[in-house]
C-alpha positions as CSV (number, residue, x, y, z in Angstrom):
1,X,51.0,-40.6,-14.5
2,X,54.2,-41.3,-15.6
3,X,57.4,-39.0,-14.2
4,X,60.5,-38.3,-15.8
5,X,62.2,-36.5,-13.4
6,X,65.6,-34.7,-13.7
7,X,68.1,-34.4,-10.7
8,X,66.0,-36.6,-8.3
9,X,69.1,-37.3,-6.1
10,X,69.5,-33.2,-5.2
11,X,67.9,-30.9,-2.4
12,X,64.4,-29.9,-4.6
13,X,64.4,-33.3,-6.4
14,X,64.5,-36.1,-3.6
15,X,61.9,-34.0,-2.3
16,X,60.2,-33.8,-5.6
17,X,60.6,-38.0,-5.6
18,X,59.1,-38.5,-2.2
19,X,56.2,-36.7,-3.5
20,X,55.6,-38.1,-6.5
21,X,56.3,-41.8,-5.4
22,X,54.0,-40.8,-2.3
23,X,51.4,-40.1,-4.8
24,X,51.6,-43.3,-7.0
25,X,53.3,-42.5,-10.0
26,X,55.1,-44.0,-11.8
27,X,58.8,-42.4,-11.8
28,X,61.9,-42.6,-14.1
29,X,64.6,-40.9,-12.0
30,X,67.5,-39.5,-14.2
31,X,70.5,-38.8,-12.1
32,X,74.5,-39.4,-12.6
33,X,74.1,-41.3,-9.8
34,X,71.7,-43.8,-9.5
35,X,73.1,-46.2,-7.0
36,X,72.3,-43.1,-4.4
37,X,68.6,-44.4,-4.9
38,X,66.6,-46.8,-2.8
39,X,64.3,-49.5,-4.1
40,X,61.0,-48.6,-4.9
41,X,57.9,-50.6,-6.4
42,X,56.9,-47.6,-8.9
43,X,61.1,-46.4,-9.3
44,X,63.2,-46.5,-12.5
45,X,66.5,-44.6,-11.7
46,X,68.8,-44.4,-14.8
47,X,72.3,-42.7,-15.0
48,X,71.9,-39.9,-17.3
49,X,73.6,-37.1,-18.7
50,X,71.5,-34.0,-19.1
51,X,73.8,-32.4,-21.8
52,X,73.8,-35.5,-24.6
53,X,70.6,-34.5,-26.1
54,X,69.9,-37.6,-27.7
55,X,70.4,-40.0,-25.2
56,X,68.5,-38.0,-22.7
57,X,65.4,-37.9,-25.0
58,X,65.2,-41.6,-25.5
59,X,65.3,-41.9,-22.1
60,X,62.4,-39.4,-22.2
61,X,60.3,-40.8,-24.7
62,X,57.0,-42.5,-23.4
63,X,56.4,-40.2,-20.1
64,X,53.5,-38.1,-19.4
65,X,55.7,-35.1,-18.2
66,X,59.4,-33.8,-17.5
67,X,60.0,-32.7,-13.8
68,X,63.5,-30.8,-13.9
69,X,65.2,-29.7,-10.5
70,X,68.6,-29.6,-13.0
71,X,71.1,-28.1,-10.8
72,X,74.8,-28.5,-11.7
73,X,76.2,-28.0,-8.5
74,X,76.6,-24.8,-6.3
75,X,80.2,-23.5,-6.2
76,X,81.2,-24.3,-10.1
77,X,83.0,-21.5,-11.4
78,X,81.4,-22.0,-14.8
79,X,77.8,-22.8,-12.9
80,X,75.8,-19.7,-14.6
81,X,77.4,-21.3,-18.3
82,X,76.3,-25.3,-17.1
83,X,73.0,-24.2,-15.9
84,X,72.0,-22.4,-19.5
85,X,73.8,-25.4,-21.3
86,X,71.8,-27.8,-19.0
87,X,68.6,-26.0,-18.9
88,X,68.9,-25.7,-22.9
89,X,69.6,-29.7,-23.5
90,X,66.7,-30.3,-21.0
91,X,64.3,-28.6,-23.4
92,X,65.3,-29.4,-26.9
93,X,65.4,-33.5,-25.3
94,X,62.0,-33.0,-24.1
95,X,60.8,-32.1,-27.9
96,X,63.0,-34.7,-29.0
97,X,61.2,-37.2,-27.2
98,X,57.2,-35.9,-27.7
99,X,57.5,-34.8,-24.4
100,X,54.7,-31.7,-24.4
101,X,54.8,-31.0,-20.9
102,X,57.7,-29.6,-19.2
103,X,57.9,-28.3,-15.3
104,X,61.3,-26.9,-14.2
105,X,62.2,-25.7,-10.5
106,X,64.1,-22.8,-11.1
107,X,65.6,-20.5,-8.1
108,X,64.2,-17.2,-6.6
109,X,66.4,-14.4,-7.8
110,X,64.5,-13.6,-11.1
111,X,61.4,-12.5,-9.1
112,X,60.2,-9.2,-9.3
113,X,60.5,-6.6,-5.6
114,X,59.6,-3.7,-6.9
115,X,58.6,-2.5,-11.1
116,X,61.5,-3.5,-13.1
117,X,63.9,-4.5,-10.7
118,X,64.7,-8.4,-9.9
119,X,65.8,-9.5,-6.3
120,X,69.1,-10.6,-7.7
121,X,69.3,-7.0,-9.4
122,X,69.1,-5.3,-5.3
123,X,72.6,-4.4,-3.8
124,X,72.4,-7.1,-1.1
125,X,71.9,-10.0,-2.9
126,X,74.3,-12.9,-2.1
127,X,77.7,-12.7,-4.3
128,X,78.2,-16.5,-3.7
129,X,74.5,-16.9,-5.1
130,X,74.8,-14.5,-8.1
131,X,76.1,-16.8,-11.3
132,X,73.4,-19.3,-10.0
133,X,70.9,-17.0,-9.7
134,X,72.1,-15.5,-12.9
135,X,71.8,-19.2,-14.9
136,X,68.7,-19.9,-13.2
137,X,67.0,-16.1,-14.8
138,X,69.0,-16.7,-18.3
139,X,67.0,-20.1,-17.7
140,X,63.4,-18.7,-17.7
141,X,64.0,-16.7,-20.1
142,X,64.6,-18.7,-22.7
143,X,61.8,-20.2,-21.3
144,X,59.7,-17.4,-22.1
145,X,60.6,-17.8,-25.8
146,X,59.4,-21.2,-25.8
147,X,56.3,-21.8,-27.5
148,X,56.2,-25.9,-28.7
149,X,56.3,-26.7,-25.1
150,X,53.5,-26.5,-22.3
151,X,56.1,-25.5,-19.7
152,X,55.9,-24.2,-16.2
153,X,58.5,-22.6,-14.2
154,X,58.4,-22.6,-10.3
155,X,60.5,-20.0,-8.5
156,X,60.2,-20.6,-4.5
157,X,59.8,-18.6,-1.5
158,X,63.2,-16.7,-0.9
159,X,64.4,-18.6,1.6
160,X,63.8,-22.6,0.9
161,X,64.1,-24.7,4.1
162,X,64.0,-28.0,5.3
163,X,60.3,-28.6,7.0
164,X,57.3,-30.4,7.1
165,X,54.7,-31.2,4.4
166,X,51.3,-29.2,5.4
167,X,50.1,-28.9,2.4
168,X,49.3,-25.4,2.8
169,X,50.7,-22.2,1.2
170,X,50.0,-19.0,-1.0
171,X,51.1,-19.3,-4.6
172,X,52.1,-15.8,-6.5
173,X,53.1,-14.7,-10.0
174,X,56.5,-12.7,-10.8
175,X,56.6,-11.2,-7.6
176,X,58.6,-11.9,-4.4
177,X,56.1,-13.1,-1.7
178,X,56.8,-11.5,2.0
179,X,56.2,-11.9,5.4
180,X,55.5,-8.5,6.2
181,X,58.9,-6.7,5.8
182,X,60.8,-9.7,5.3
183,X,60.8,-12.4,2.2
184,X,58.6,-15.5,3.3
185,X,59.9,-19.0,2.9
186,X,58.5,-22.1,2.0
187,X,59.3,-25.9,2.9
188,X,61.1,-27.8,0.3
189,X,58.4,-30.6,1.2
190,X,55.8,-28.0,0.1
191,X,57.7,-26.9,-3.3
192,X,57.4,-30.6,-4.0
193,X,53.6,-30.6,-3.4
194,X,52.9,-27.2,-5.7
195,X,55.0,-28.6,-8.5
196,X,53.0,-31.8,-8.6
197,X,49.9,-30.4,-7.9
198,X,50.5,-28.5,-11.0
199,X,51.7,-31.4,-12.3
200,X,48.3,-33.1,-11.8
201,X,46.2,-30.2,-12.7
202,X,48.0,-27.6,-14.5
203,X,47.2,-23.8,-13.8
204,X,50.2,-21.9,-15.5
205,X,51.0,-23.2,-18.6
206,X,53.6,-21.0,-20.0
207,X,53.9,-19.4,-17.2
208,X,56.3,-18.7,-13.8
209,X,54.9,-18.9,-10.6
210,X,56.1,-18.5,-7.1
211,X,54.7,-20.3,-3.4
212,X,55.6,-19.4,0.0
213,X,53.7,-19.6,3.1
């Protein structure tokens, strides 16, 4: 298969690269920094701006599927405006380019903890987190609307750790998954391996789902 994948340089997407590359596809890597990138056999890395919609869909044109782990970069004081602007160019590029399927790792604070009420919504949900979280729900929603697209949004576990690969973990819909009283967490090496599995063989097209162990 061949990748297009968006951010691969960041926590989610270097993860999201090893993964892929470990797999044998094929991978165009579209980053603003590409010289951070080693050699690889099956790697194309390509400086690329997410928010110049035309360049971004020729550089999407010809791949099988979009992987996005778009993050503009925690601390912006603008980051919940960058991440809508982002996540919107991302889209409209990947219908530019005759891109159908799109997979986007989006963050944890849109999922559902009780009817109606979002874990970014409860009162002790990080402040520094909250325009991220905020860009990251806005994100998925628009989402939602989207109906040209096969797209698939992955929200992790709560808390998102370094840790091995094993392969092994529950997958959810809109609801947070816990650990008895507490949220459950998920390896980023495992994120990687439920967003290509889906990847591979998709299960929730037009649809959010959640993994954690």
């Amino acid at each position: 298969m061949k990748i297009a994948l968006i951010g691969a340089t960041g926590y989610v997407g270097t993860a999201l690269l090893g993964e892929a590359l470990n797999r044998g596809h094929r991978v165009t890597a579209l980053v603003r920094h590409p010289e951070k990138l080693a050699q690889h056999a099956n790697l194309d890395a390509q400086q690329a701006n997410v928010h110049d919609v035309a360049a971004l869909a020729e550089q999407l044109r010809g791949h099988d599927v979009v992987l996005s782990a778009f993050n503009p970069g925690w601390g912006l004081a603008d980051i919940r405006e960058q991440f809508i602007a982002g996540s919107k160019a991302i889209t409209a590029a990947s219908k530019a380019a005759g891109v159908n399927r799109l997979l986007v790792v989006g963050g944890a604070g849109s999922l559902y903890v009780a009817p109606g009420q979002q874990l970014i919504d409860t009162p002790n949900f990080p402040a520094e987190y909250k325009e991220g979280a905020e860009g990251a729900r806005q994100a998925l929603n628009l989402l939602r609307d989207e109906q040209e697209l096969q797209w698939t949004f992955l929200s992790p576990a709560a808390l998102l750790q370094p840790g091995p690969r094993t392969g092994q973990f529950r997958i959810g819909g809109e609801q947070l998954l816990m650990d008895g009283d507490a949220p459950a967490h998920i390896s980023v090496a495992d994120l990687a391996v439920a967003l290509l599995d889906e990847a591979e063989q998709p299960q929730h097209i037009r649809q959010r789902f959640t993994v954690a162990y």
